[in-house]
C-alpha positions as CSV (number, residue, x, y, z in Angstrom):
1,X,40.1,165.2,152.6
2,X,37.7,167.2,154.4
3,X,35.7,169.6,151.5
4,X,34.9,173.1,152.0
5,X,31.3,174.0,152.9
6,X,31.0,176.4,149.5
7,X,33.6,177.7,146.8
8,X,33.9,180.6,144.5
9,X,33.2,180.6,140.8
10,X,32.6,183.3,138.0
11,X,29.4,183.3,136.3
12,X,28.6,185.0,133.0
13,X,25.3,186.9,134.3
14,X,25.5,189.9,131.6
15,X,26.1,188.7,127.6
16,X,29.2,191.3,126.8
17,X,32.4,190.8,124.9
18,X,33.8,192.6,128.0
19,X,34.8,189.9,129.8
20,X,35.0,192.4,133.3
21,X,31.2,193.8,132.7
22,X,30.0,189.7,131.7
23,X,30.9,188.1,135.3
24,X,30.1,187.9,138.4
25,X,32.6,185.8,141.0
26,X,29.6,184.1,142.8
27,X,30.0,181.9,145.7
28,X,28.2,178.8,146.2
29,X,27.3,175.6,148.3
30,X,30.0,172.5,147.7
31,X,28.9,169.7,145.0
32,X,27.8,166.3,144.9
33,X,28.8,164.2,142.4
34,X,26.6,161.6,140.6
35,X,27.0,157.8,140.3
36,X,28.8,158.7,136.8
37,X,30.3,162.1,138.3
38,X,33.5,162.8,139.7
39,X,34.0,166.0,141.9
40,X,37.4,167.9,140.7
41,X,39.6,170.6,142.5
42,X,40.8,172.5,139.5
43,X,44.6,173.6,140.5
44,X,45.0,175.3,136.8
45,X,43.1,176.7,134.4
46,X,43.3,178.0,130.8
47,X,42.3,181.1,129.2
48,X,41.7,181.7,125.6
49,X,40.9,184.3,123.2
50,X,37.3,183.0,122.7
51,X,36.6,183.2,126.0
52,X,35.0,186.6,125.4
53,X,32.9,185.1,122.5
54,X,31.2,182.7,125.1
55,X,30.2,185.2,127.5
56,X,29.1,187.3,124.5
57,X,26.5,184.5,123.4
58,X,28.1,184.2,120.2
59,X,28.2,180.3,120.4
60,X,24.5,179.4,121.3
61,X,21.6,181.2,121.2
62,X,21.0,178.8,124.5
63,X,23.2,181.0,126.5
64,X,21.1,182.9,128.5
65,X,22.8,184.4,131.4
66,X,23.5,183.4,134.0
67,X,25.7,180.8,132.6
68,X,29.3,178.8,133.7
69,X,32.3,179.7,131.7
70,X,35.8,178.6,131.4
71,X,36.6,175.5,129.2
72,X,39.4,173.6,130.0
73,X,41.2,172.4,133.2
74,X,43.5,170.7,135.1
75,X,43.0,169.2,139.2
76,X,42.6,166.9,140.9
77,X,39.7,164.3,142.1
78,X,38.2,165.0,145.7
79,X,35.3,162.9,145.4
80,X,33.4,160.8,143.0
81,X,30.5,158.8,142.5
82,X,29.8,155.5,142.8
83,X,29.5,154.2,139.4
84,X,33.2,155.5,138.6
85,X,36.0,153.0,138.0
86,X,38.7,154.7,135.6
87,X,39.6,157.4,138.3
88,X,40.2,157.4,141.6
89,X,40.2,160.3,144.3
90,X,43.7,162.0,144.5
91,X,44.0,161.5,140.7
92,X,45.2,164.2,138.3
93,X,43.0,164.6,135.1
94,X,42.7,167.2,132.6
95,X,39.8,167.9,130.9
96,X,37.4,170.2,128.3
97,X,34.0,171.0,129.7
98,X,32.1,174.4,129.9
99,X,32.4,175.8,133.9
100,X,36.2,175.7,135.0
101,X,36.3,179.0,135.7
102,X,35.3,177.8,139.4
103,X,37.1,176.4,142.3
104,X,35.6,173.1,142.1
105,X,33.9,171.8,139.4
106,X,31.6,168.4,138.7
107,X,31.6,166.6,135.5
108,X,31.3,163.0,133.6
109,X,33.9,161.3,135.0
110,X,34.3,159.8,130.8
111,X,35.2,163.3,130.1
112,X,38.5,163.2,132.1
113,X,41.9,162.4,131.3
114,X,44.4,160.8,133.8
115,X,47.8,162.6,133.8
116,X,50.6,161.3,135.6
117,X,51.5,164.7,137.3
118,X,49.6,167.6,138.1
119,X,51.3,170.3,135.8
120,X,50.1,173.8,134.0
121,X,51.2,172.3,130.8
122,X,48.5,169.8,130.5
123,X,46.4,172.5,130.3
124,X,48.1,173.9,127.3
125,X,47.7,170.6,125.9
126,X,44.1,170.7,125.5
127,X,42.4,173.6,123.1
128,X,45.6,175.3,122.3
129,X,47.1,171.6,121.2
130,X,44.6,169.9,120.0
131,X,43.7,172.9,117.8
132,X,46.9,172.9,115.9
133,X,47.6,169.3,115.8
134,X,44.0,168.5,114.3
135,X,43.9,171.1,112.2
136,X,47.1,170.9,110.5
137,X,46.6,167.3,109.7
138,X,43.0,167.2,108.8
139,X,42.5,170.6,107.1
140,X,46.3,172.2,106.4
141,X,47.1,168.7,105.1
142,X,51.0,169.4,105.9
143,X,53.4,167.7,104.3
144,X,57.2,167.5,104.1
145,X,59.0,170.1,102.1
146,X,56.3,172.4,102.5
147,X,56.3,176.0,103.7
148,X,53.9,176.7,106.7
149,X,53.4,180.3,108.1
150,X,51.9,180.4,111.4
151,X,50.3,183.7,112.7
152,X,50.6,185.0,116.6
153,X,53.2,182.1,116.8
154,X,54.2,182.7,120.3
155,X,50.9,182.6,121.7
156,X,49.0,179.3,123.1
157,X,48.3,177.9,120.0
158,X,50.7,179.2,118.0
159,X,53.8,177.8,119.7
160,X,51.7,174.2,118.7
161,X,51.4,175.1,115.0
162,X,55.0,175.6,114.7
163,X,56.4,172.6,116.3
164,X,54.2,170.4,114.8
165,X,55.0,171.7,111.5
166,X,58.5,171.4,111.7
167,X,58.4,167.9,112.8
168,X,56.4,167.2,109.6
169,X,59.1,168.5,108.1
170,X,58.3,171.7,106.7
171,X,59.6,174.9,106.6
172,X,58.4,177.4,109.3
173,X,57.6,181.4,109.4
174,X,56.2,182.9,112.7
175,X,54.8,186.3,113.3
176,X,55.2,187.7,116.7
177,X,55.2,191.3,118.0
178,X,58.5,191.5,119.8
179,X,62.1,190.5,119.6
180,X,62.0,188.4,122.8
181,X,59.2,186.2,120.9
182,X,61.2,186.1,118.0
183,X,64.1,184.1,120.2
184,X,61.2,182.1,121.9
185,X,60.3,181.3,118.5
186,X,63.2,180.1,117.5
187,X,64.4,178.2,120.6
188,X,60.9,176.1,119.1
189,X,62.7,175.9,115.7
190,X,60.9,178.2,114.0
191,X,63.3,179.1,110.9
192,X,62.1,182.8,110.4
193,X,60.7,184.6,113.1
194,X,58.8,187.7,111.8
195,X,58.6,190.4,114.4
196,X,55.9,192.7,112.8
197,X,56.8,195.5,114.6
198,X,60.0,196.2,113.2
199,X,59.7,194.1,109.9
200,X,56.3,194.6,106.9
201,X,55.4,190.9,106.6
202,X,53.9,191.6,103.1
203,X,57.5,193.0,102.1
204,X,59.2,189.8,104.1
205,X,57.0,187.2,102.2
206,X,57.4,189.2,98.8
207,X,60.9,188.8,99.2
208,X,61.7,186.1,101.0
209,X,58.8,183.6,99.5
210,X,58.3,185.0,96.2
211,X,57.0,181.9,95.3
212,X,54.3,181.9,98.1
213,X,53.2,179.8,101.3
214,X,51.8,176.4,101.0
215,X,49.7,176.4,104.3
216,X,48.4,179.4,106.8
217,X,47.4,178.8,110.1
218,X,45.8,181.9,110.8
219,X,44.3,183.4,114.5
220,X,44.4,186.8,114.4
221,X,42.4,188.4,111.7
222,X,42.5,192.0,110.0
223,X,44.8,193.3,108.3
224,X,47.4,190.3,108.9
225,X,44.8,187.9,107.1
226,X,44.7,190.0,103.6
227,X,48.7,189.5,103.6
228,X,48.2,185.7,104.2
229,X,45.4,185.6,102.1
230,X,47.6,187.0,98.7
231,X,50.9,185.6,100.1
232,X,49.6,181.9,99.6
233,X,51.4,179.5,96.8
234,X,49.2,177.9,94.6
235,X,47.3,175.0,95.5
236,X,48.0,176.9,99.0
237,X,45.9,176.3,102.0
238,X,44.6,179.0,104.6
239,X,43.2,177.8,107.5
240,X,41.6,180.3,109.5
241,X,40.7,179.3,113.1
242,X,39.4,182.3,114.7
243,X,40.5,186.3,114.6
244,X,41.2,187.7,117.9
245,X,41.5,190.7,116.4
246,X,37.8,191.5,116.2
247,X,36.7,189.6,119.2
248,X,36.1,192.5,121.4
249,X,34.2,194.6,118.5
250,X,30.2,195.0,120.3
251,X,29.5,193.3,116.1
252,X,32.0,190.4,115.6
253,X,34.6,191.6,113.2
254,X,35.5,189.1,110.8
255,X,37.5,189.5,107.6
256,X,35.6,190.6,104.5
257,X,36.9,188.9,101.2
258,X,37.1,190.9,98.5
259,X,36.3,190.3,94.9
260,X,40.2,190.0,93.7
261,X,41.3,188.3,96.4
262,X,38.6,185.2,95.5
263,X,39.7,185.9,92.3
264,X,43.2,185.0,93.5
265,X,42.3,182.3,95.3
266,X,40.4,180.7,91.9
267,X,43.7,181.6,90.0
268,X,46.1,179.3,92.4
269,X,43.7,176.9,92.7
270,X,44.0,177.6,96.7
271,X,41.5,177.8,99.3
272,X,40.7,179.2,102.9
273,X,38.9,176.8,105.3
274,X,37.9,177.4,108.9
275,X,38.3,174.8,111.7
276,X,36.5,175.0,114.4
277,X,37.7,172.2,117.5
278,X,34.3,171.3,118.4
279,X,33.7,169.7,115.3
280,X,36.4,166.9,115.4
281,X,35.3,165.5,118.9
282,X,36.2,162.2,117.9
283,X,39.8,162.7,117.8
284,X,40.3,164.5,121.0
285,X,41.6,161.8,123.0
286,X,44.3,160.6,120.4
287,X,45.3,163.7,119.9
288,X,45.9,164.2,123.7
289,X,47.6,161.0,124.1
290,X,50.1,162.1,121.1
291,X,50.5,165.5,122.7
292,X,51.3,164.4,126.0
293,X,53.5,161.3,124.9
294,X,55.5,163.6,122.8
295,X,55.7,166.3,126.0
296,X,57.1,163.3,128.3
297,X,59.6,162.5,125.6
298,X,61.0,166.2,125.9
299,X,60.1,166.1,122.1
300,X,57.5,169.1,122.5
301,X,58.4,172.0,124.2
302,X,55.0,173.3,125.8
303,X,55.2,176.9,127.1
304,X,52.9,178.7,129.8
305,X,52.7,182.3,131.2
306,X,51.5,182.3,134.2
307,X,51.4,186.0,134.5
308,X,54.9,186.5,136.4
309,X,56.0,189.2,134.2
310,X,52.7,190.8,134.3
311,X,52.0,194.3,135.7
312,X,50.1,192.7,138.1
313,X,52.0,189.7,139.1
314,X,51.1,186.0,138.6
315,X,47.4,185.4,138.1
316,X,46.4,183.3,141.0
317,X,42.8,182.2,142.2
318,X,39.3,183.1,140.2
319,X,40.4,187.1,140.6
320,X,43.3,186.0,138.4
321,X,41.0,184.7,135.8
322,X,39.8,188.6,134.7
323,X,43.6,190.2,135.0
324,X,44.8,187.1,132.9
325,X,41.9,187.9,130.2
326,X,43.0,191.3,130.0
327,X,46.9,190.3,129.8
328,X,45.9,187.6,126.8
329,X,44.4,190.5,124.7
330,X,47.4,192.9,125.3
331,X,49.2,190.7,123.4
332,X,52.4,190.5,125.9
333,X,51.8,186.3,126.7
334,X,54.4,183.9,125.5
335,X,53.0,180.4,125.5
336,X,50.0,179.3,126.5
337,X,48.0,181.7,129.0
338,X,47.3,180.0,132.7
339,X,45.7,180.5,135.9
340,X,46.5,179.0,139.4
341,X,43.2,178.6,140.7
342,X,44.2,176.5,143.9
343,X,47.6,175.5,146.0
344,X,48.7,172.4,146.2
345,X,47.0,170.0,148.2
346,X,49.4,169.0,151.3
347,X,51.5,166.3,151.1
348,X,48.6,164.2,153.3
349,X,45.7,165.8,152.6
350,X,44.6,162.8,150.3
């Protein structure tokens, strides 16, 4: 196919937690690949909560505007270089690498991911995924019979968390923040939807759980992690793996323990532990390939919003990427957040 002379991308050329005040929608000459590279026309892209944390700075003290953001994507291959033999051009791949909030992106060609069809889900397959897969397994250390409560549970990750836990044969609690998510919840399996909004979650677990919560997987922080935190069973596992709910504080808001609540924790024998995905590199790929076998099964359901019930309509092209931000931290998403950064390719244009 013939390539466009330049394409648009958004560049973090300000460090702010305000995603709108970080970027700058820059356009630029088209890429080259290298002998290793392979040139990619993202068609989807995913947004996250820490998005804002990168163009922040808060994960490098390399990042020194300007900068590329945007990690994770799924397109297809328009070009590659010479040395590249596991791809080939009209391919779909998926793929985690720092700069897909752009039109067309370069990168290792060892970094992408064939996928048989080019779909949003993949992309919710990625971080979101990966996240709750690995760290259930590696740091919840589910197992059968247990009790697993699962914070923001409709969200990208969330909806992850909950499957996976039920098909390790535990018994699942989901907070969410309306009744709609409470039956999207439960049409993943979850056996007690908790919509906070209506229901205390420290009276529901009192009551319901007297006995406490083996595991936590825990996103959002504040007031939501102290209830965890003294709701957990003993020998019970919190796994914190971020807390949106201080992301867009100018200081980073994490949760402050207090004295009784480690106190707690040293009387149950339990224990809070953070996971962060960058850490556990070396089970990306199986964890993908167990992902996306168990999505072509129809044995995990994968949910994405692309932004059609939003105010402002579906979030389409690298304008979308800012309105899609903002709809993430309003806290209306169901599934896994997701941008439509190009069309689809005509039938022959490859």
């Amino acid at each position: 196919m013939a390539l466009p002379a330049t394409f648009r991308k958004l560049v973090a050329t300000k460090l702010s937690q305000h995603f709108k005040d970080a970027v700058t929608l820059q356009t630029v000459p088209m890429l080259k690949p290298g002998p290793k590279d392979i040139l990619v026309r993202n068609r989807f892209v995913g947004i996250n909560a820490s998005d804002i944390n990168k163009t922040a700075g808060r994960y490098s003290l390399d990042d020194k505007p300007p900068f590329e953001i945007g990690f994770e994507s799924v397109g297809e291959v328009v070009d590659l270089g010479s040395e590249v033999k596991n791809v080939k051009i009209g391919q779909g791949v998926c793929f985690m690498h720092n700069g897909a909030f752009s039109e067309y992106q370069v990168l290792p060609a060892k970094m992408a991911s064939p996928i048989p069809s080019i779909q949003p889900e993949y992309t919710a397959l990625l971080i979101s995924g990966m996240t709750a897969d690995i760290s259930l397994r590696e740091v919840g250390r589910i197992k059968q019979g247990e009790t697993v409560l699962v914070t923001a549970a409709a969200g990208g990750t969330g909806q992850f968390a909950v499957q996976f836990a039920k098909q390790a044969g535990c018994h699942v609690i989901g907070t969410c923040s309306s009744d709609a998510k409470a039956e999207f919840l439960k049409s993943l399996g979850c056996d007690r939807p908790i919509n906070y909004k209506s229901e205390n979650l420290a009276d529901v677990l009192k009551k319901e759980y007297p006995t406490g919560v083996d595991v936590v997987y825990e996103c959002v922080g504040g007031d939501i992690f102290h209830t965890c935190l003294r709701s957990l069973a003993p020998k019970g596992r919190l796994i914190t793996i971020g807390f949106i709910s201080g992301y867009k504080e100018d200081a980073i808001a994490a949760p402050t323990i207090h004295p009784k609540e480690v106190l707690g924790l040293l009387s149950k024998s339990a224990s809070i532990s953070g996971f962060f995905l960058f850490t556990y590199t070396d089970q990306w790929r199986a964890s993908f390939i167990r992902q996306a076998d168990l999505f072509a099964k129809g044995s995990l359901k994968v949910g994405v919003d692309l932004g059609t019930n939003s105010d402002k309509g579906p979030f389409k092209g690298v304008e979308g990427i800012m309105d899609a931000i903002d709809y993430l931290y309003s806290g209306k998403n169901k599934g896994k957040v997701v941008v439509e950064m190009n069309d689809p390719l005509p039938a022959a244009g490859l």
